[in-house]
C-alpha positions as CSV (number, residue, x, y, z in Angstrom):
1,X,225.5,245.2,-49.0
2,X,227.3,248.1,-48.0
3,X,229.0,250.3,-50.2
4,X,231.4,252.1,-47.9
5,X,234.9,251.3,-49.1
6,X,235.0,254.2,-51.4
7,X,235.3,256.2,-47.8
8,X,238.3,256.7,-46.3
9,X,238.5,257.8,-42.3
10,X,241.7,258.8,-40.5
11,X,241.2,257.4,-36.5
12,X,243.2,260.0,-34.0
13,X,244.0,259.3,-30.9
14,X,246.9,258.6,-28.2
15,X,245.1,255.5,-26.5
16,X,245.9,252.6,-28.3
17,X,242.9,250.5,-26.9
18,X,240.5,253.5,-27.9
19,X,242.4,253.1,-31.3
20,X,241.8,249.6,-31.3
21,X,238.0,249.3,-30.8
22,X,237.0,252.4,-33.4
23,X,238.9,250.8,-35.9
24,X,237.1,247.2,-35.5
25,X,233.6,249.1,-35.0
26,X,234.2,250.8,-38.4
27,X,235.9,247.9,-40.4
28,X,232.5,245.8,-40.0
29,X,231.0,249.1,-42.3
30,X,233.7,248.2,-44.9
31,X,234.9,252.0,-44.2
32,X,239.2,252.4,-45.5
33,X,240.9,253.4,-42.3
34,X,244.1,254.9,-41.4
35,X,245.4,255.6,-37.0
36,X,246.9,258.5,-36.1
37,X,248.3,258.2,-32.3
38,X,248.6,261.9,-31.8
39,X,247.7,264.6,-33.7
40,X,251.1,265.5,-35.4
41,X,251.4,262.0,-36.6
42,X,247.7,262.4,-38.3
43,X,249.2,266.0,-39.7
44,X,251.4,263.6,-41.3
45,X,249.0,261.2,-42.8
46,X,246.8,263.9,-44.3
47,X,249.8,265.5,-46.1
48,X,250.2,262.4,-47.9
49,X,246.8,261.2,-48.7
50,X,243.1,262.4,-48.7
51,X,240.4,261.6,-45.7
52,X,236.7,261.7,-46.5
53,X,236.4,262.2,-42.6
54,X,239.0,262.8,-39.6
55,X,238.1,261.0,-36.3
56,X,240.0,262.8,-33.9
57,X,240.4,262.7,-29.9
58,X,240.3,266.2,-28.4
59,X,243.3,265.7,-25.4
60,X,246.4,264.3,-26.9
61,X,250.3,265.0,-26.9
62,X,252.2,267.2,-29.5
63,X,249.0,268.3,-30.8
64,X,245.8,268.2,-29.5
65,X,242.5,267.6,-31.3
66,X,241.6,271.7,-31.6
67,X,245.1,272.4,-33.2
68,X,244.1,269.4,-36.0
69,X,241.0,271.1,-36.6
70,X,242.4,274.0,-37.0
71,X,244.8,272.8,-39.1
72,X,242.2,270.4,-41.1
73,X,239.5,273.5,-41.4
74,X,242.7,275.8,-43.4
75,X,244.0,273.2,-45.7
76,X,240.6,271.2,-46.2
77,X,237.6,273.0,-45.1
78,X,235.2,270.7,-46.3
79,X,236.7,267.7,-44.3
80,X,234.4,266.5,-41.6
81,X,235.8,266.3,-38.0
82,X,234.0,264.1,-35.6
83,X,235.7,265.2,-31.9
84,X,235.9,262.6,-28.8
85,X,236.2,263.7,-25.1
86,X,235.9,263.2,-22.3
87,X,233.2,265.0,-19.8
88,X,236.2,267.0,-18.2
89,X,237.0,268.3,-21.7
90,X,233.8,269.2,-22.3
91,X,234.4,273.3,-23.1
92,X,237.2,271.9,-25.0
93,X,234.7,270.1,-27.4
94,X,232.2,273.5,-27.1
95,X,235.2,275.2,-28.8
96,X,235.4,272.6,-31.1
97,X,231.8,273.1,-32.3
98,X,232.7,276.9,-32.9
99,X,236.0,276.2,-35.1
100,X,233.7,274.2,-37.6
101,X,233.9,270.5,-36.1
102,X,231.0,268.1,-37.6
103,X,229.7,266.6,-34.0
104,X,231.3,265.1,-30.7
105,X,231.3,261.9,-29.0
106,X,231.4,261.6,-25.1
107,X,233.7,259.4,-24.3
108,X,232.6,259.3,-20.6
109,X,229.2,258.4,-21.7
110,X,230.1,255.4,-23.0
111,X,228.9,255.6,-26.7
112,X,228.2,252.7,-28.5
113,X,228.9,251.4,-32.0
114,X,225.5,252.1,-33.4
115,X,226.6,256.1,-32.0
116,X,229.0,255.7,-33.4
117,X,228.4,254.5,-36.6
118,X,225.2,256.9,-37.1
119,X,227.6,260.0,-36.8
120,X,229.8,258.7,-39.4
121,X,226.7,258.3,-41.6
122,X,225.4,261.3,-40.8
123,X,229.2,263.1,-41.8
124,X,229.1,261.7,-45.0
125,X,225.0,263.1,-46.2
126,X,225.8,266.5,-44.4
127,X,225.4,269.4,-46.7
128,X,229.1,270.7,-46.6
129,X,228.6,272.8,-49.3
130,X,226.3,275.2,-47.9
131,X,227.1,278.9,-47.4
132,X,225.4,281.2,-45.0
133,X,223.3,284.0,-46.4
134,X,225.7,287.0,-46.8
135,X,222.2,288.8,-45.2
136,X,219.9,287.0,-42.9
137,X,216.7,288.9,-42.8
138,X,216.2,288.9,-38.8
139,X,219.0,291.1,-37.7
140,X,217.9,294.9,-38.0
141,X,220.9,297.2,-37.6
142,X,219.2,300.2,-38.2
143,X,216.0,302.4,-38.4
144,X,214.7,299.9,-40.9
145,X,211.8,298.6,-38.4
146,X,209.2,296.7,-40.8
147,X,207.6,293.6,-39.9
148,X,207.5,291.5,-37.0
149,X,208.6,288.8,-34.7
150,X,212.7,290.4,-35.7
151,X,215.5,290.9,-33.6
152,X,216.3,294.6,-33.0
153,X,219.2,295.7,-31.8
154,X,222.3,297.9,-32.1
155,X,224.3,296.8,-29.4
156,X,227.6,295.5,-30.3
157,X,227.8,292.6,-27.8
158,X,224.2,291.2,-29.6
159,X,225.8,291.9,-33.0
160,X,228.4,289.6,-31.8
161,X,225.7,286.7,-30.6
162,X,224.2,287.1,-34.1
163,X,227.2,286.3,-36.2
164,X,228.2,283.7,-33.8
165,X,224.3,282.6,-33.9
166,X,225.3,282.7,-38.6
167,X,228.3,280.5,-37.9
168,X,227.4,277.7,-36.1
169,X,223.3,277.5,-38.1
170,X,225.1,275.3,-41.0
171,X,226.0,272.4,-38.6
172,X,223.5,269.9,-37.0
173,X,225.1,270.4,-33.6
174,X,222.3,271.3,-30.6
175,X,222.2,274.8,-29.3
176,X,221.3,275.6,-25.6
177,X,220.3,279.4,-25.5
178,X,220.2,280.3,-22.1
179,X,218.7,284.1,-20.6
180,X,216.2,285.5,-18.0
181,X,212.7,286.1,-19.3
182,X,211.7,287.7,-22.2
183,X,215.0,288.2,-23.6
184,X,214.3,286.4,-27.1
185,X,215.5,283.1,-26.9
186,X,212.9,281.9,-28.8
187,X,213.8,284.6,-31.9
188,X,217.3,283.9,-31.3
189,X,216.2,280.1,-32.1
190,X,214.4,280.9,-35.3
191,X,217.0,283.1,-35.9
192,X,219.8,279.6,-36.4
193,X,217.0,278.3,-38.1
194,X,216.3,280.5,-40.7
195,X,220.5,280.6,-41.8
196,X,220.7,277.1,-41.6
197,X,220.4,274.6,-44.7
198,X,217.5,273.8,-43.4
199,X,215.6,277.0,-43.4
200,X,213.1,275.8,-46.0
201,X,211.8,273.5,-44.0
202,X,209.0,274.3,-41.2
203,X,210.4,275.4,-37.9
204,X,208.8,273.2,-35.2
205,X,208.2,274.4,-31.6
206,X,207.0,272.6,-28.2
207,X,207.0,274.5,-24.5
208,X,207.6,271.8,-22.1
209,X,206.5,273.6,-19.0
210,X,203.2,273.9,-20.9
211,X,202.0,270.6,-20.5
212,X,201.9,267.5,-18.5
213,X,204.4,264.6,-18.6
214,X,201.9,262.1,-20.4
215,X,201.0,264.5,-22.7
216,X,204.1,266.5,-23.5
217,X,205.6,262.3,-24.1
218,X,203.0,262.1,-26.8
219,X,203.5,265.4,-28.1
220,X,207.3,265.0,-29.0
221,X,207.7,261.5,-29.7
222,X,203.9,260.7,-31.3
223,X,201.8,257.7,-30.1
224,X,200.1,254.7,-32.3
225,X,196.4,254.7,-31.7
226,X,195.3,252.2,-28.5
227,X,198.2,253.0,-27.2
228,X,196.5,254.3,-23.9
229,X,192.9,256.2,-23.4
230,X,191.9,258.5,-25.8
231,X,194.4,257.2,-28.3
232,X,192.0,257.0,-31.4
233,X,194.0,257.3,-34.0
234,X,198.1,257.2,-34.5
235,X,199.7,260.7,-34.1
236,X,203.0,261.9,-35.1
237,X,205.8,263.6,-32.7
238,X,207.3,266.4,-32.8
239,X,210.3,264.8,-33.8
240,X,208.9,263.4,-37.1
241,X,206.9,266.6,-37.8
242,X,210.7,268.3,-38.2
243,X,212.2,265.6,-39.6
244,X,215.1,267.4,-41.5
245,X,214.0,270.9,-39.8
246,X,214.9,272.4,-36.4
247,X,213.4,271.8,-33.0
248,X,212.9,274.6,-30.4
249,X,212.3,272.5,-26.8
250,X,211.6,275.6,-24.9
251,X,212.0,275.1,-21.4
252,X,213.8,272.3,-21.4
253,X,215.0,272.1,-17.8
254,X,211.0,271.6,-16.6
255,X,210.9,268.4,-18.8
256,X,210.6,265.1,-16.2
257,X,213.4,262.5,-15.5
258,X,211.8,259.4,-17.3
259,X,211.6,261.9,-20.4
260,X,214.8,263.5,-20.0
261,X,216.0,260.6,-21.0
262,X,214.0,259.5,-23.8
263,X,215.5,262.5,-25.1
264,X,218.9,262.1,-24.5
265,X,218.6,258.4,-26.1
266,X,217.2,260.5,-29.6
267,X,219.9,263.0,-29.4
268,X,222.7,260.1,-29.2
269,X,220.4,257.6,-31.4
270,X,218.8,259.8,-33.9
271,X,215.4,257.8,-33.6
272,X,212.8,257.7,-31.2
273,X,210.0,255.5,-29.7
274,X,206.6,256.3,-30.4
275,X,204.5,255.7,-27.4
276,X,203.1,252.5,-28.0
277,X,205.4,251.5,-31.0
278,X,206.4,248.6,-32.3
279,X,210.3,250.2,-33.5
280,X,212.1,253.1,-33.4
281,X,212.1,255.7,-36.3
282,X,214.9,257.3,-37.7
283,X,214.9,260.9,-37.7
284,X,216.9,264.1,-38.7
285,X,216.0,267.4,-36.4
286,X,218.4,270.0,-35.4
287,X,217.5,270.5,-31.5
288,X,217.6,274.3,-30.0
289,X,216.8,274.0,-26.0
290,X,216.1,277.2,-24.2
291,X,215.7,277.6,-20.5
292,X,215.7,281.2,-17.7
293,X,217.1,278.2,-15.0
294,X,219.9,277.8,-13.3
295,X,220.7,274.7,-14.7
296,X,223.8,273.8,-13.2
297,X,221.5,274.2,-9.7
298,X,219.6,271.9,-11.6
299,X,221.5,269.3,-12.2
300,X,222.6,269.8,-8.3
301,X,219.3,269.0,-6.9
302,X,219.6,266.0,-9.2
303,X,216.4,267.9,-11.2
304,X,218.3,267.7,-15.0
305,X,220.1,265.0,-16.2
306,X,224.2,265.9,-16.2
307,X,224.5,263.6,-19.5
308,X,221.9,265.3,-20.9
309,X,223.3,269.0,-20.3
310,X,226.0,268.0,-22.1
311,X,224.3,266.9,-25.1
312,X,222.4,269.9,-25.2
313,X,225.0,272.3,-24.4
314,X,227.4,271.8,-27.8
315,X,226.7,275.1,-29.0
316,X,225.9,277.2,-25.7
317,X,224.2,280.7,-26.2
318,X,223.9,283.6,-23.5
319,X,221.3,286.2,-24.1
320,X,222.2,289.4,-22.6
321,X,219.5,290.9,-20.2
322,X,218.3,294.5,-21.3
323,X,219.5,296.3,-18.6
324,X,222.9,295.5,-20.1
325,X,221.9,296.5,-23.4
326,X,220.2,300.1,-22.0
327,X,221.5,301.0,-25.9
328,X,218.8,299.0,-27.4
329,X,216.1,300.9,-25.7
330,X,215.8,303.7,-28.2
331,X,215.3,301.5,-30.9
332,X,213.7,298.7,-29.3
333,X,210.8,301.5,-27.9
334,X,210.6,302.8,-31.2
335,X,210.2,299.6,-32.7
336,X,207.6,298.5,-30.8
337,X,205.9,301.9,-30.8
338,X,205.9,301.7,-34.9
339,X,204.2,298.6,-34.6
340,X,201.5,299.3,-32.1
341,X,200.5,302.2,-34.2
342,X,200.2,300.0,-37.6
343,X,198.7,297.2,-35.8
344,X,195.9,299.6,-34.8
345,X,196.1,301.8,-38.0
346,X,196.8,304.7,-35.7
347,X,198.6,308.0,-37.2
348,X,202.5,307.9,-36.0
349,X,203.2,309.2,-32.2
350,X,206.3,310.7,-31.1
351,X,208.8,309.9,-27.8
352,X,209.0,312.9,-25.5
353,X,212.8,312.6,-24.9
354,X,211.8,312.6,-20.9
355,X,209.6,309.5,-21.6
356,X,212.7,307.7,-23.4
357,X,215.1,309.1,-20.3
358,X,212.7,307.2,-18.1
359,X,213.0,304.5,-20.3
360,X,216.1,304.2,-20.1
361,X,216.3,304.1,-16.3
362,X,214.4,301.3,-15.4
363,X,215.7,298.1,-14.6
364,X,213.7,296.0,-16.9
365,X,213.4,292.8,-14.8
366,X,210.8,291.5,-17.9
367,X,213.4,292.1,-20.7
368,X,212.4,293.2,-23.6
369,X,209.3,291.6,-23.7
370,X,208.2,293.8,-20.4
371,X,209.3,296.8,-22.4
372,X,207.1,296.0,-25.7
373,X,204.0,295.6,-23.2
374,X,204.5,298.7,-21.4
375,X,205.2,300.7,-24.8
376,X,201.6,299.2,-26.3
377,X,200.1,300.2,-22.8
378,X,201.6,303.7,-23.2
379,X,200.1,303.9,-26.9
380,X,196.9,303.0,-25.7
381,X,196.9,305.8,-22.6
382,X,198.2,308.7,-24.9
383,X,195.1,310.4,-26.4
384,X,197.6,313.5,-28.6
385,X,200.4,312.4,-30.9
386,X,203.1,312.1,-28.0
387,X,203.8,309.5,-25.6
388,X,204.7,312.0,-22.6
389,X,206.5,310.5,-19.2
390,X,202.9,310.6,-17.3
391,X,201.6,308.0,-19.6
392,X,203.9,305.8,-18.5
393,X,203.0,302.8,-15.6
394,X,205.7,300.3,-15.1
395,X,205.1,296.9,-13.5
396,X,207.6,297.8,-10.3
397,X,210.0,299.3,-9.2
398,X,210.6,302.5,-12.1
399,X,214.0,304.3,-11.5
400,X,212.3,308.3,-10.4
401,X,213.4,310.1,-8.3
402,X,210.7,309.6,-5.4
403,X,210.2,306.4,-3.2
404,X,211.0,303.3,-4.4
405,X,208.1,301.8,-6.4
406,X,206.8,305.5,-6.7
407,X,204.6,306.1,-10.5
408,X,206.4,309.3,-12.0
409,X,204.3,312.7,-10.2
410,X,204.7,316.3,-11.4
411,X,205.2,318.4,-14.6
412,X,207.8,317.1,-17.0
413,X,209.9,319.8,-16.1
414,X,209.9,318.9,-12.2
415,X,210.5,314.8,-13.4
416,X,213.3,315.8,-15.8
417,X,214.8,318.1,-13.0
418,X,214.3,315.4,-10.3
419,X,216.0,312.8,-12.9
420,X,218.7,314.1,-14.0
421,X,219.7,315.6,-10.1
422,X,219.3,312.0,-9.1
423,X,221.4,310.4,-12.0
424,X,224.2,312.6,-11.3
425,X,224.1,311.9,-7.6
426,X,224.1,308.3,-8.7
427,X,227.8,308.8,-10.0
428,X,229.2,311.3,-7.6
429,X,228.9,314.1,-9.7
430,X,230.6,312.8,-12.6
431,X,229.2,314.6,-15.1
432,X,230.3,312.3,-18.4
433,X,229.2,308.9,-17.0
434,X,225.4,310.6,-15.8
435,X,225.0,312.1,-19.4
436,X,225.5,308.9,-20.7
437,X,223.7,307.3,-18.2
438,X,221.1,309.9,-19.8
439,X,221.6,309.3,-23.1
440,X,222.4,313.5,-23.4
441,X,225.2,315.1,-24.5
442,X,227.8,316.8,-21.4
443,X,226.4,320.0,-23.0
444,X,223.0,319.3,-22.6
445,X,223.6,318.3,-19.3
446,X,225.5,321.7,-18.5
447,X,222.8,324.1,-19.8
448,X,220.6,322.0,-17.7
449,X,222.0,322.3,-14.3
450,X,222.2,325.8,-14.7
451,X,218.5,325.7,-15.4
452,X,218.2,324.7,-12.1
453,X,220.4,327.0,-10.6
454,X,222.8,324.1,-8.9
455,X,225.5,326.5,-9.4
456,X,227.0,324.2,-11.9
């Protein structure tokens, strides 16, 4: 028996038909409904009575379906708003996800009533009263560099990823965080994790480029023992194992066909198949995919599943390479230096400010995970209590001033000199941009010139 009738849902949209069939799908659930044919009509509606959940089309006349959010989230903020669209709307719907909407329904997919149905469920169990922590305890924003596995950074563009990263952790809605190697997708995905509601619950991981299709299948969805050789005993997924938790897929786009869309079926269904099971079992996991692909080129050579993309890609994510973040190097190195030395119950080094300048103008193509091994490496070479420029050996291609590829050569003097000529030759002379470039002050750079006797 259900007990629905209590709940009362306003249907939105311009298509009478579309109308038509979401209000017979939800009248079999004994659910109060109310249609809206645009969204100034539902405006209306919601002025005169209460909703217990808006319904809502995306592309519609006199007001579209981001306007009503809008309007929903400022005069009832605790209203879930379940979006439909269409795939060509599909950035539309992303938006959607960032201005506080519950989840979205592809229209072009075809959803079904049991879709249907389940996100209306889900709507009404969702923790709506939840508040962010004021202070999540990854971001660092300053010299405060204890403890491990954190995100460190200063840079305001990353500041900007974090908050966003804080807004949308209180939803269920999948996150696709997309960046090159070693760039901290996986923090970034512990990071919406630990300020989501469901932060006291394990965080569950799985690489899928780490392990073959048969076995990655059993890994994620669980098996029921027989169910091929070596089978002994029943085993449970991933899936169940973060059953009201999150779920990193890391490397998503190196996950097969056949299993791409076994997933897509659990992100639409909300259950999966065991391998070798009898029925499916409900679950409740909050998906974060990562991937360093291209994966439009993916979906191209017909490698990743377009339907799938868009599932995945509600709440898109793009990390920022370091060489774009050349701010974060000071802290970053000093960071990972701090660490190295505790690790190793080593006294505290120093940075020579030459080494950091060298630092600085490398082109990082390993992100900041290539920087945190080459900082450990540099630890372990330096014998006195500074890390000095010829301690450093970089992976390719480090930014000196001799041939490309070149190790730094020479006193410090002769590699500062050699640097700082080069830098300014970089930028034509111009003096401001190759001190900051430098990370020195036009002064410094002045007094050092005439060091050299350029004649500056």
């Amino acid at each position: 028996m259900k007990n629905n009738a209590s709940k009362k849902i306003l249907i939105v949209d311009d298509e009478s038909e579309m109308r038509v069939a979401l209000e017979t799908t939800l009248q079999r659930e004994d659910y109060q409904l109310v249609c809206a044919e645009d969204g100034k009509q539902a405006l209306d509606e919601l002025e005169n009575q209460d909703f217990d959940l808006v319904l809502t089309d995306v592309r519609m006349p006199k007001l579209n379906g981001l306007e009503l959010l809008r309007a929903i989230k400022e005069s009832s903020p605790k209203t879930p708003v379940v979006m439909m669209t269409a795939y060509g709307t599909i950035d539309n719907a992303v938006e959607a996800m960032k201005e506080g909407a519950f989840d979205y329904l592809i229209k072009g997919s075809g959803f079904s009533a049991d879709v249907l149905v389940s996100t209306v469920k889900r709507a009404f169990i969702d923790p709506l009263d939840y508040v962010p922590p004021a202070r999540p305890t990854g971001m660092i924003e300053n010299s405060d560099l204890t403890g491990s596995k954190r995100i460190v950074t200063q840079n305001e563009e990353m500041k900007k990823l974090l908050k966003f990263a804080e807004n949308v952790a209180y939803s269920k809605s999948t996150v696709l965080i997309m960046g090159e190697t070693g760039t901290g997708k996986e923090l970034f995905a512990r990071y919406i994790h630990q300020c989501s509601p469901r932060a006291s619950k394990n965080f569950m991981a799985v690489n899928c480029a780490a392990l073959p299709e048969g076995l990655l299948e059993s890994e994620l969805f669980g098996h029921e023992k027989g169910a091929f050789t070596g089978a002994t005993e029943n085993k449970e997924g991933k899936f169940q194992l973060a059953h009201q938790s999150s779920l990193l897929l890391d490397e998503v786009t190196e996950m097969s066909l056949p299993l791409q869309a076994k997933l897509l079926r659990v992100l639409q269904e909300h259950e999966v198949d065991k391998v070798g099971g009898r029925a499916p079992i409900p679950v409740d996991v909050r998906v974060i995919a990562t991937t360093n692909r291209e994966i439009r080129r993916r979906i191209q050579d017909q490698e990743f599943r377009e339907d799938l993309y868009y599932r995945l890609n509600v709440v898109p994510i793009n990390l920022i390479p370091l060489r774009e973040r050349k701010d974060d190097i000071p802290l970053l190195a000093e960071y990972f230096m701090k660490q190295f030395c505790q690790e190793n119950s080593r006294s505290p080094l120093k940075m020579d400010s030459a080494t950091l300048t060298l630092l600085k103008k490398y082109r990082w193509p390993g992100n900041i995970r290539e920087l945190g091994n080459i900082i450990e490496r540099t630890c372990l070479m330096c014998q006195g209590d500074t890390l000095l420029p010829s301690h450093l050996f970089f992976d390719e291609e480090p930014l000196t001033s001799g041939k490309k590829g070149a190790l730094p050569t020479g006193t410090i003097y002769e590699m500062e000199k050699d640097l700082i000529l080069q830098t300014l030759e970089e930028f034509n002379g111009n003096k401001t941009k190759a001190a900051d470039s430098l990370g020195i002050s036009i002064r410094t750079l002045r007094n050092k010139l005439n060091e050299y006797n350029t004649g500056e």
